[in-house]
N, C-alpha and C positions, 0 to 999 in steps of 0.2 A: 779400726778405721772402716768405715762405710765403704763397700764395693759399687763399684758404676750397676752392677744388676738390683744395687738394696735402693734405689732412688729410682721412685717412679717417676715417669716422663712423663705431665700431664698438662700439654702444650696451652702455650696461652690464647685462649678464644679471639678472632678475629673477625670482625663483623662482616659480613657478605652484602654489598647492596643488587640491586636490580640491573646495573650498567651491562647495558650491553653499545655495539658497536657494529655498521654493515658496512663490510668490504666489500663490494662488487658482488653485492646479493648471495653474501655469506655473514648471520649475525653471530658477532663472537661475543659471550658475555666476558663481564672484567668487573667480579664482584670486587675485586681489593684494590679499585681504582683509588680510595679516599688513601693508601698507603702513599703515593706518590706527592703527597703534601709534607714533605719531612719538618716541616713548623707547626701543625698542627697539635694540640695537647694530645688526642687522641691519637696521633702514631708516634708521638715518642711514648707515651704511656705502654702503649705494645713495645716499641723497644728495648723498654728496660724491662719490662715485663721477659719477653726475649732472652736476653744478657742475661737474668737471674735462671735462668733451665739453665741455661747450657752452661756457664760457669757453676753450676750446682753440679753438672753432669761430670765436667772436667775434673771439679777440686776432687772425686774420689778415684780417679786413675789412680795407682800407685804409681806408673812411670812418669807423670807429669813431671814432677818437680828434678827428676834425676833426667832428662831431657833438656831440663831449662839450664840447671847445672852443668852439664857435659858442653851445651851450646855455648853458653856463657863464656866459657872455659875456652873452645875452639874459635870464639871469635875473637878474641882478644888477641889478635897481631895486627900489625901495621898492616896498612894499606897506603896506597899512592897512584894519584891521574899522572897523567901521561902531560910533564912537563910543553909548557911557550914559552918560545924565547921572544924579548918583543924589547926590542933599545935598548939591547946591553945584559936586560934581567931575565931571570928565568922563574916562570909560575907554573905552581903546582900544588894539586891538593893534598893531604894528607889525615888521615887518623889513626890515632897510637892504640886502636883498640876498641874500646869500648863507650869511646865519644860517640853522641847519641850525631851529630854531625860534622861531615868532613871539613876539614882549616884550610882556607888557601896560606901558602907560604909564600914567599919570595926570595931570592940570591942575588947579588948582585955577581958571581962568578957561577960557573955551574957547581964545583967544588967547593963553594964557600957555604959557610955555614946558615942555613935560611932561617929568615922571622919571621912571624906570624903578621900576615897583613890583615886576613879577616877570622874572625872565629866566630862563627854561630852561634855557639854553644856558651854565650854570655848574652844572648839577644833574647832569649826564653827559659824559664825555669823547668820546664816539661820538654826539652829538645825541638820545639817541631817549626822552629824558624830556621829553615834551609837557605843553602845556596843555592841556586836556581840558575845561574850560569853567572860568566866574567868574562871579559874582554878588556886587554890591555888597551893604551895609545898606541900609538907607532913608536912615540920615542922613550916607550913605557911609564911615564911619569903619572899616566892617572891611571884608573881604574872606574871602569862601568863595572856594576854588578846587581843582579837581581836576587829578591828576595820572596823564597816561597813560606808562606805561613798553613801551618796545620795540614798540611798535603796536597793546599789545592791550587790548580794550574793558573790561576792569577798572580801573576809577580809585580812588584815595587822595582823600580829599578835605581839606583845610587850612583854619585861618583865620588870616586877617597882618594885622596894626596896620597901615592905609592911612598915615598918620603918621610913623611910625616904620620900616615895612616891616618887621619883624620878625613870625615867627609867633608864635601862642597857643600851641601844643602841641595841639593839639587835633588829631586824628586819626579818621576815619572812613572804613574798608577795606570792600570787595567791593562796591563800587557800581557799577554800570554800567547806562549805558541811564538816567539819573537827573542833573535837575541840583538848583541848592537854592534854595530857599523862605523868605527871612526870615520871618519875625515883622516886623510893624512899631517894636516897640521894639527890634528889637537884639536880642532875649535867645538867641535862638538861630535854628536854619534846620529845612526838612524834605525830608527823602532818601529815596530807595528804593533797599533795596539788597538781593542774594540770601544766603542763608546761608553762611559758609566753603565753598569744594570741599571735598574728600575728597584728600587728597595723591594728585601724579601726573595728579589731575582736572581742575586752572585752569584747561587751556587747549582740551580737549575734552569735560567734563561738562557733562551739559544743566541749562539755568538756566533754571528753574521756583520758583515761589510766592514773586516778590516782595512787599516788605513796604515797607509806609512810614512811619518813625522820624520823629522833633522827637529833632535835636541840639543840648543846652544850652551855650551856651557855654562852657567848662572842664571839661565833664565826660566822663569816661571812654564811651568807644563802649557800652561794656556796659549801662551804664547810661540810654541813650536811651529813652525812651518809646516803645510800640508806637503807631502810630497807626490802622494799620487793616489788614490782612491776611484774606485767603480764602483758608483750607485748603479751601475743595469746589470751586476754580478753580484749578489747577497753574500754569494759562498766561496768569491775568490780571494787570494791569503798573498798576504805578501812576505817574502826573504830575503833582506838584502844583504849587501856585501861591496865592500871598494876595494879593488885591484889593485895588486901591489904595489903598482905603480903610481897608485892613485890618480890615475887619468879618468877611472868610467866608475859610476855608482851601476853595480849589477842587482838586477831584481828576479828573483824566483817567483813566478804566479804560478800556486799549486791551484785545484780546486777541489777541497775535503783531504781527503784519503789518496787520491787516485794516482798511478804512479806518474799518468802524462801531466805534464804541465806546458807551462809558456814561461817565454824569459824574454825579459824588458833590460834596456839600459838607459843611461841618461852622460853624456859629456861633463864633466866636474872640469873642464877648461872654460867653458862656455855654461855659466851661473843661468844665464835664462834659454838653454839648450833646451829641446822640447825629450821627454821622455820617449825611446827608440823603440816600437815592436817588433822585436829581432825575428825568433819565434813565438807565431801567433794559431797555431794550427791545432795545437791539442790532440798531436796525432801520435804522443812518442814521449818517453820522458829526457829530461834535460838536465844533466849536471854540470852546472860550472867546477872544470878545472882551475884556470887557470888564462893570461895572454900574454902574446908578445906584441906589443903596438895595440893594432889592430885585429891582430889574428886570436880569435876566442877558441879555445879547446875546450871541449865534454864529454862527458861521456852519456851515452845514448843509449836505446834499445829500440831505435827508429831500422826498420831491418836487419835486427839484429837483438834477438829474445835473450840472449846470454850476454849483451854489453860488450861497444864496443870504445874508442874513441875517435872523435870527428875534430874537425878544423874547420872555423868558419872566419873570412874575410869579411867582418863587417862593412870596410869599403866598398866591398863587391857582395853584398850578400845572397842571390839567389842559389837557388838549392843547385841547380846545376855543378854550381862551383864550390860547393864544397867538398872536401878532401878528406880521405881517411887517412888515420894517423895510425892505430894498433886496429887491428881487425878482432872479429867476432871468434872467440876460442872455439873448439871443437867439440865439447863436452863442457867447460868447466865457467861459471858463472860471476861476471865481472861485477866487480864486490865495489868497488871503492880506487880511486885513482887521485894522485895528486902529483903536482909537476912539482919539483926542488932543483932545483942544480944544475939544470941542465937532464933530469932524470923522471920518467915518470915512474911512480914506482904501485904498481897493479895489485892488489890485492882482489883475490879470487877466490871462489870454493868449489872445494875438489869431493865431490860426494860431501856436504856439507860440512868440510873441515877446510882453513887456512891453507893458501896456497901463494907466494908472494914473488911476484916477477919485474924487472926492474930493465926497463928499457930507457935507450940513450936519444936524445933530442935536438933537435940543432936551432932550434928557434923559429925554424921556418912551420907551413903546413905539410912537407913532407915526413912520407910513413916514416916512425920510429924504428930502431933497430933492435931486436932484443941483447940484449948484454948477460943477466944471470940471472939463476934463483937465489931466494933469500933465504938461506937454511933457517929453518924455525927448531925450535930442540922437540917437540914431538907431534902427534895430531891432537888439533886445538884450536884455536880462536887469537887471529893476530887482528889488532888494530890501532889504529892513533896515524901515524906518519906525517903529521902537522906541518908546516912550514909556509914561510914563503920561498918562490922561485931564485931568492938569492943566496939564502942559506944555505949553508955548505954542509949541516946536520939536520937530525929529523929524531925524535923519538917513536918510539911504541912499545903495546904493552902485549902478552902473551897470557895465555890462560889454559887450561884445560879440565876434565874432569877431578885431575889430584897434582894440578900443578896451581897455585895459586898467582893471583894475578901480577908478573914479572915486567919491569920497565927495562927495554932496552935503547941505548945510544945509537943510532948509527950515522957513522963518516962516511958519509958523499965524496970524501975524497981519497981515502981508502977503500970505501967497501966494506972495514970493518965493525961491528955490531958488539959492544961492550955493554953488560949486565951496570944501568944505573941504581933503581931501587929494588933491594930483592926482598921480601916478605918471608917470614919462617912460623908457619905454623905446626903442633905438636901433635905431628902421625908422623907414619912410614908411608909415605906412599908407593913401596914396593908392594907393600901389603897386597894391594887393590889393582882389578885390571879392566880395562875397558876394550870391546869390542866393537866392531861394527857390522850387522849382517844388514842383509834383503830381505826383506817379505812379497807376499801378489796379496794386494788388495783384490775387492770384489769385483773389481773389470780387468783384473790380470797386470794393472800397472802395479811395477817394481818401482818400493819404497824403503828406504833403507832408515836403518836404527839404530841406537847406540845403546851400548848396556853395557854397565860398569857395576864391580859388585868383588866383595875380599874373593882372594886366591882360593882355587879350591873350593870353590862352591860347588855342592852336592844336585845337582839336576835329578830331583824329586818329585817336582808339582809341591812343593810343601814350603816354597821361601815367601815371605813376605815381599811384597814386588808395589813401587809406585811405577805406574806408568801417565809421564806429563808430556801435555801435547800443547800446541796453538792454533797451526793452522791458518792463517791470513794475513792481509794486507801484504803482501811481498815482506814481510818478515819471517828472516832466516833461524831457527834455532842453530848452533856450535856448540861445543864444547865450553864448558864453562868452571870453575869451582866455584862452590857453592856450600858453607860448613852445614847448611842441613842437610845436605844431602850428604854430606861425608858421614854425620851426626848417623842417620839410617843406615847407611852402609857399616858403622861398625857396630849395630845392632845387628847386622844378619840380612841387611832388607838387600835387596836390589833396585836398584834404579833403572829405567828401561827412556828413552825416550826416541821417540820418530821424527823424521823430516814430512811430513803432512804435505799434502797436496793445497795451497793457499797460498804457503809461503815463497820466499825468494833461494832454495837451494839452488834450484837448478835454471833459474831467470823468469820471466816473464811468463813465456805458456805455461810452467809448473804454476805459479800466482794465479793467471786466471782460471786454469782447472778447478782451483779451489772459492770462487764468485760467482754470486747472481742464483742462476740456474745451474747452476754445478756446484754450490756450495754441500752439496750433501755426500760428496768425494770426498772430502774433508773427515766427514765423520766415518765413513767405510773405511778410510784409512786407518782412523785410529782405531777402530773394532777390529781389522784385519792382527793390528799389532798386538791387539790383543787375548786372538784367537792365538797367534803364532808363539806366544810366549807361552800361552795354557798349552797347546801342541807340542813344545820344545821342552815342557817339564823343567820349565824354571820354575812355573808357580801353577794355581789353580785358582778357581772363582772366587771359595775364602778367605781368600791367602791376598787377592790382588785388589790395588785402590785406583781410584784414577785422578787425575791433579792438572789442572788448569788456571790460568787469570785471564780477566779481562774475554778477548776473542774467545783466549783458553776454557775461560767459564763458561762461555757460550758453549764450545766443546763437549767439556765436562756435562752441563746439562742435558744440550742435546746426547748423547752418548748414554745415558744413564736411567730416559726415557725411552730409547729406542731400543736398549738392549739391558732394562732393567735385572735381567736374569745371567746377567756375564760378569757383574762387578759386585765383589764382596765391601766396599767403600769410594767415597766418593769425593772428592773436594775442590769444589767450585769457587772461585773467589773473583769478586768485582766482575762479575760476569753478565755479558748482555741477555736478558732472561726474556726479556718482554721483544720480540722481534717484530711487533705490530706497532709500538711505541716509539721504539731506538731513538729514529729522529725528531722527537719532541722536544727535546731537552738539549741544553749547551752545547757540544759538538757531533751529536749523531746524526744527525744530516749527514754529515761530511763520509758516514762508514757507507751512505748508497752507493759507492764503486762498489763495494766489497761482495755486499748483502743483497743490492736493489733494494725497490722504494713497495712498501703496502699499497701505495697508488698506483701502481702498476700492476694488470690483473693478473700477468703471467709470473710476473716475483713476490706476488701476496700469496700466489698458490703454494712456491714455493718454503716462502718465508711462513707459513701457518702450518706446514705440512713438520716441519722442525722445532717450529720455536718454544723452547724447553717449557713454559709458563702454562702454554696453550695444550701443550699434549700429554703432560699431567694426567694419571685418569684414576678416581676411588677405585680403594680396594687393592689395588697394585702390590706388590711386593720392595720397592724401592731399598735400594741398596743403604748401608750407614751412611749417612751424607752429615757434612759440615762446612755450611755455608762462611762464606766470610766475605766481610764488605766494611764500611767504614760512614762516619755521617758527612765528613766535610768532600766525597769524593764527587766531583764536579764534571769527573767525565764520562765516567757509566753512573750516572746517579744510583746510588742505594735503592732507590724504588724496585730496579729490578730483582735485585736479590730479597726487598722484603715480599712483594707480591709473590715471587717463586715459592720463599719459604713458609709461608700463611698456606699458601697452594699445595705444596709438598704435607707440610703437618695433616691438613685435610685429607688429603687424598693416602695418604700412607697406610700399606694394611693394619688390622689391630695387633697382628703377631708380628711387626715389622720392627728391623732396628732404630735405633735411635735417626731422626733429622733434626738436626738441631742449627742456629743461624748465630752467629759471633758478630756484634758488632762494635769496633774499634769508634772509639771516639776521639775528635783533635786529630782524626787521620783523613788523609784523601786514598786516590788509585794504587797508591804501593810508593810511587818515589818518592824521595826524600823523607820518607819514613824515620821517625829514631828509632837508634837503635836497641835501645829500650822493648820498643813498642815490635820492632821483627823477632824479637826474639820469644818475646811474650809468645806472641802470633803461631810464631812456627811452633813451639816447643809443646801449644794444643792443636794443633797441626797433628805433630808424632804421635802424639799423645792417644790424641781418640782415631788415630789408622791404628797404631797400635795396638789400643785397646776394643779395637771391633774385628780386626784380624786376626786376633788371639795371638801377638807377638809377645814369645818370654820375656 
């Protein structure tokens, strides 16, 4: 058999035009602008061109196939969503393994044996027609549900007789970024969806001036009612939702990415009630809990960086008069809140692990009292606690590094927490042990790290090591299981991963530390982690890869150009490349909280000083790299990743290792992926870190 050294790499030619581009009296050229046409003959023609290297390069790993094997192997146990009760029945998803997509079920007991209400995985012969989300009625008798095709964030949305399992006919297209909203009798739901593309435009036109409809049950899409819409806002987004009670239609106005938003309401006693701007300030973000009457609860980070929860008197609504309910923790950063029972029950992170606190309520705006913790079985990742405020249960699910994803029950009226679905996959997880230290980044801020890796590991400098990061939007990395990651770890590898300055460990100011003009904390972070682990004689430059998606690619790139001489491999995936472009395309507008705008001289400076594409330079020595991306994905469009990797081939010394770019087709950004298609994915993932690591 052919060794990866007996196949020469002899990249496929990319045409370079003249494009250049003046920001603020800086021309940036952009010879592989024609890549960003992904219909054009001449860039799929490179694409497959593309696909035949690197799949040339993979088929001769010898570990490829005993990776895809071993994975195959470890994926195949149950899995299960985190049960709604809604009129009696209880929904939840399920797959037995190796279904390329998850089944919702249904019970009419929680105990009784469930049916399959929807199954994907009879709607396409290639898996890639997802469920894309479901929402009961009230009295559970139908079902709204959406349908995501080939990976991309466009959904259909459906309704099916719970009953019968057959649908209505009922059809609502071009929704994304939207779930749906009963009515409490039934009679229909409420969606936000954006206007038809423009032919040729579905999958890279920018999607701007969402709107928000009430679909009648049986009636033609055309005919939905407008509910609320701002033409003098392009980029404001609407989420709604109806109150338990069903007295208020509640509206979430995001705008992009950003965490502050506004929140609207509208009276559903009163049909021609005018739509209410409760909070209209944009100064603060806004989570609807939950109300009693009149009295709305949130939770916020309006004077209060770590989340608190507030009580607002819509009858009386000026800020004066509102009331705190649970105060601002001291340290630990409020995650997620939802009232049941009379209970709110707090999920928080404690050093970026689950922490869950459960305070008592009396209905009023008066502060909560705390009542207890919620023992979790170890450091990990709790979520779900669903409900409405009359239910007497709640589920959630638990996760960790080598616990696999566990569904528990818990009674509100005991307090006690019984193991609903439990998963068994085939390890020890005594085997394996997970730590957590501190590092100093390059300005001295303490950032802390996880690292899980079998017992008994030899601190050498000599382990093969993935170190995966993110980094932004107020997204938190936890604890997670993950069979490729288990897959490496019983190879010998270690897994390393940071809590990044961008994200939401530790609230708000940790998030913006990592934006704008400080977006490049982000990256020192993750090079700090990486010094600390070569320091620490877990691994060394050889020996170590680095691993990202999306932001994370962003990461990954930036990281790999700025400190090409620190990483023995590299793997970027659907990653923002092009930081001059981002928002040209379907949702990247929306990432200017994050990033800031190229039209602004002070974050073009910034954004050109980083952005992976641009700071590329011949000759370089560039680490193993393997790009990964996908044709249908609609929200970091592919261009990025093809102009990078056109960029990278070029620019790569002649004694350098392989850069090679994988492109999935029939797939979008990662979700709803089949699972087919993840496993492919990951198993030349291992493969070429692997085999550029020198792993036995």
């Amino acid at each position: 058999m052919l060794t990866a050294e007996d196949v020469p790499l002899v990249y496929p030619v990319a045409r370079q035009d003249q494009q250049a581009d003046d920001y603020h009296g800086v021309k940036v050229a952009d010879p592989y602008r024609w890549l960003e046409d992904d219909n054009s003959e001449e860039t799929k023609a490179w694409v497959e061109a593309e696909n035949k290297v690197t799949f040339a390069y993979l088929s001769t790993i010898s570990q490829r196939e005993e990776f895809k094997e071993r994975m195959t192997k470890l994926w195949n146990y149950e899995r299960f969503g985190v049960p709604e009760h809604q009129g009696g029945r209880y929904f939840f998803t399920h797959n037995s393994g190796l279904q390329n997509q998850r089944v919702l079920y249904v019970a009419e007991k929680l105990q009784s044996p469930p049916r399959v209400l929807l199954d994907p995985n009879t709607l396409s012969t290639d898996g890639t027609v997802a469920l894309a989300g479901y929402t009961p009625s009230e009295d559970g008798s139908l079902l709204a549900y959406g349908l995501s095709r080939a990976g991309s964030d466009w959904e259909e949305w459906h309704v099916r007789d719970v009953a019968t399992g057959a649908d209505r006919g009922d059809l609502v297209e071009w929704v994304k970024f939207s779930g749906a909203a009963w009515k409490k009798d039934g009679s229909g739901f409420y969606y936000s969806r954006y206007d038809a593309p423009k032919p040729g435009e579905e999958k890279k036109g920018l999607n701007e001036f969402q709107k928000l409809y009430f679909h009648p049950i049986g009636a033609r899409q055309a005919e939905d009612p407008l509910v609320y819409e701002r033409r003098d806002h392009a980029g404001w987004g609407f989420g709604a939702d109806v109150t338990d009670d069903g007295r208020y239609l509640v509206i979430n106005v995001s705008e992009g990415t950003d965490r502050k938003n506004r929140f609207f309401y509208r009276d559903l006693a009163d049909e021609k009630s005018p739509v209410v701007e409760l909070l209209k300030d944009f100064d603060a973000s806004y989570d609807f809990i939950s109300n009693a009457g009149p009295i709305f609860f949130f939770k916020t980070d309006l004077d209060a960086p770590r989340g608190r929860v507030i009580a607002i008197d819509i009858e009386h609504p000026p800020r004066g008069q509102w009331k705190e309910v649970i105060g601002q923790s001291s340290s630990d950063a409020l995650e997620s809140v939802s009232l049941i029972h009379g209970q709110f029950l707090c999920t928080y992170l404690h050093d970026a692990h689950s922490v869950v606190k459960i305070f008592t309520a009396d209905g009023s705006a008066a502060p909560a009292k705390f009542s207890r913790d919620l023992p979790l079985p170890a450091l990990g990742s709790a979520g779900g606690f669903g409900g409405k405020s009359t239910d007497t249960e709640t589920f959630y699910s638990f996760t960790s590094f080598t616990v696999p994803g566990t569904i528990y029950r818990l009674d509100l009226l005991t307090g006690e927490s019984t193991v609903f679905r439990e998963p068994h996959v085939e390890f020890n997880p005594e085997n394996y042990e997970t730590k957590q230290v501190f590092y100093t980044s390059k300005d001295g801020t303490r950032v802390p790290m996880f690292i899980t890796h079998q017992r008994g590991l030899k601190l050498d400098g000599k382990n093969p090591t993935v170190l995966y990061g993110y980094g932004g939007f107020d997204i938190s990395l936890t604890p997670i299981f993950n069979v490729t990651d288990l897959v490496w770890m019983e190879k010998g590898g270690v897994f390393a991963m940071p809590n990044l300055r961008g994200g939401g460990e530790y609230g708000e100011e940790w998030h913006l530390a990592g934006t704008k003009l400080k977006k490049q904390n982000v990256f020192d972070d993750f090079i700090a982690a990486a010094e600390w682990l070569i320091a620490n004689h877990y691994t060394s430059t050889p020996k170590l890869a680095i691993q990202g998606g999306s932001n994370g690619g962003l990461l990954i790139g930036a990281c790999m150009t700025q400190r090409p001489d620190l990483f023995g491999a590299a793997l970027p995936a659907v990653g923002v490349m092009d930081m001059l472009r981002f928002d040209k395309f379907t949702i990247g507008w929306s990432w200017r909280s994050d990033y800031g705008s190229p039209a602004n001289a002070d974050e073009f400076r910034a954004l050109y000083a980083y952005s992976p594409l641009q700071a590329l330079r011949p000759g370089v020595r560039y680490p193993a790299t393997l790009i990964t991306t996908a044709d249908h994905d609609d929200r970091v469009v592919p261009a990025h990743s093809f102009k990078f990797a056109a960029r990278l081939q070029e620019c790569q010394a002649k004694d350098g290792p392989p850069v090679l770019i994988r492109i999935e087709t029939r797939a979008g950004h990662g979700g709803n992926k089949p699972t087919t298609k993840i496993i492919a994915e990951r198993a030349d993932e291992l493969a070429f870190v692997a085999r550029v690591l020198g792993m036995p």
